[in-house]
N, C-alpha and C positions, 0 to 999 in steps of 0.2 A: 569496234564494229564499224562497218565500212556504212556511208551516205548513201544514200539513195537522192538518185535527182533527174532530172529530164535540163532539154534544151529549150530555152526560150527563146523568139526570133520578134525582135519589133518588125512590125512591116505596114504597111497601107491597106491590104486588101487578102486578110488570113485567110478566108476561101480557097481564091485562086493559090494563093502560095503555099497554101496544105497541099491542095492536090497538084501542084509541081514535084514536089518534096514525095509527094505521100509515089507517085508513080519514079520518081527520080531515085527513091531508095527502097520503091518495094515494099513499101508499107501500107497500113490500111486506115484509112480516115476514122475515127473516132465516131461515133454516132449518141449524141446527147441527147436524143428526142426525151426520154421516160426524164432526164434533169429537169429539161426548159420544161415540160409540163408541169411538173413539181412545183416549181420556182414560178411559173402563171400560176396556178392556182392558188399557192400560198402569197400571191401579191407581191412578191422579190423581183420578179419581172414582168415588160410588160410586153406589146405586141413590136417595138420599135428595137427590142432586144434581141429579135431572132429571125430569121427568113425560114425559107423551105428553100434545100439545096437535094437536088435526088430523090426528091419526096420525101424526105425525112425532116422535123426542124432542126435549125442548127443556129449557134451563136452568129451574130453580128459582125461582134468584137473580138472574134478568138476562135481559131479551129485548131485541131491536134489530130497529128497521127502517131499511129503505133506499128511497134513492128509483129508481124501478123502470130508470129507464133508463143507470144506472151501475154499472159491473162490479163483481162478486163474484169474492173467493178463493175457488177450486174447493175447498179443503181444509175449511176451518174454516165455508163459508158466509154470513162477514163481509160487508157493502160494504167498498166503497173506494172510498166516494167521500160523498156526501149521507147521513150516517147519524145517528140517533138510539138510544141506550142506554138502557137502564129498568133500575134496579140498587135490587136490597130493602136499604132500611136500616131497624134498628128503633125509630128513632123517628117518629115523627107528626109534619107540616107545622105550623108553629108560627108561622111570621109570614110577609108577603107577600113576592114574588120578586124577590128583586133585578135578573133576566135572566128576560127571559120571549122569547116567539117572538110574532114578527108574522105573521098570514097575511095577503096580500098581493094579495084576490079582486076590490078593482073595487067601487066606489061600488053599481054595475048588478047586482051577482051576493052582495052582503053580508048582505040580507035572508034571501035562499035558504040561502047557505051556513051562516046561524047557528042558522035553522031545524032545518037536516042536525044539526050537530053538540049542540044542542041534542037532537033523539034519539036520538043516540048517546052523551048522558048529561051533558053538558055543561051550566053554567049561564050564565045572564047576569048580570052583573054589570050594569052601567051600560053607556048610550052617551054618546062622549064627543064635543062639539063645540065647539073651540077652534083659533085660528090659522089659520080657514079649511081648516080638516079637520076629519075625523071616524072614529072609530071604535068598535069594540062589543067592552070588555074582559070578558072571561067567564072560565071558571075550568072545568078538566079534572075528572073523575072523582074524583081527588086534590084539588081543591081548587088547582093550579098555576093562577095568571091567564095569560093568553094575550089579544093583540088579535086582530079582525078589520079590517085596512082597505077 
């Protein structure tokens, strides 16, 4: 029987780099408001654990997106399915990534889409042309490299 798993991303500031990610791949931010209620009222959490982000509350320490066309827990506001996690740890990015994400847009649509995330903060690194392919490694908000094919 095959794992079930999602992406985790240390990062400094999971908000902002959810909603990098979340527009960079078309995904839709997760929304925990009905958890963190839960979680105040039973005393698990308190008011320094959450903000209001879009009017809605949202973790501190952690945001997640999902991709839009796979279910959510009614409860907690999770995916369950395609999901990405942005979780605060306090140290700084120190060396390149061992695991990085391919986005997967088409020889035809590469230019445009680095453009895109390029204004949405994103740098370019290098394009790379070997083995009779090609791609455009660039680096997130955080400094995480990422390809474009």
């Amino acid at each position: 029987m095959a794992v079930d798993w999602q992406l985790v991303v240390d990062c400094a500031e999971p908000t902002s780099l959810a909603r990098f990610w979340a527009a960079a791949l078309e995904y839709e931010p997760e929304d925990n408001s009905a958890l963190i209620e839960h979680a105040v009222a039973a005393g698990m959490a308190g008011e320094g654990d959450y903000t209001e982000v879009d009017g809605r509350k949202a973790w501190v320490g952690a945001a997640a997106i999902r991709h839009p066309d796979d279910p959510v827990d009614g409860f907690s506001g999770a995916g369950l399915g395609r999901r990405v996690l942005f979780m605060r740890v306090p140290e700084p990015k120190s060396v390149k990534n061992r695991l990085h994400i391919d986005l997967k847009v088409g020889s035809e649509r590469r230019d445009t889409v680095v453009a895109r995330l390029e204004e949405l903060g994103a740098s370019t690194v290098r394009t790379v042309e070997e083995h009779g392919s090609s791609h455009v490694t660039m680096r997130d908000p955080e400094g995480n490299e990422f390809d474009v094919q």
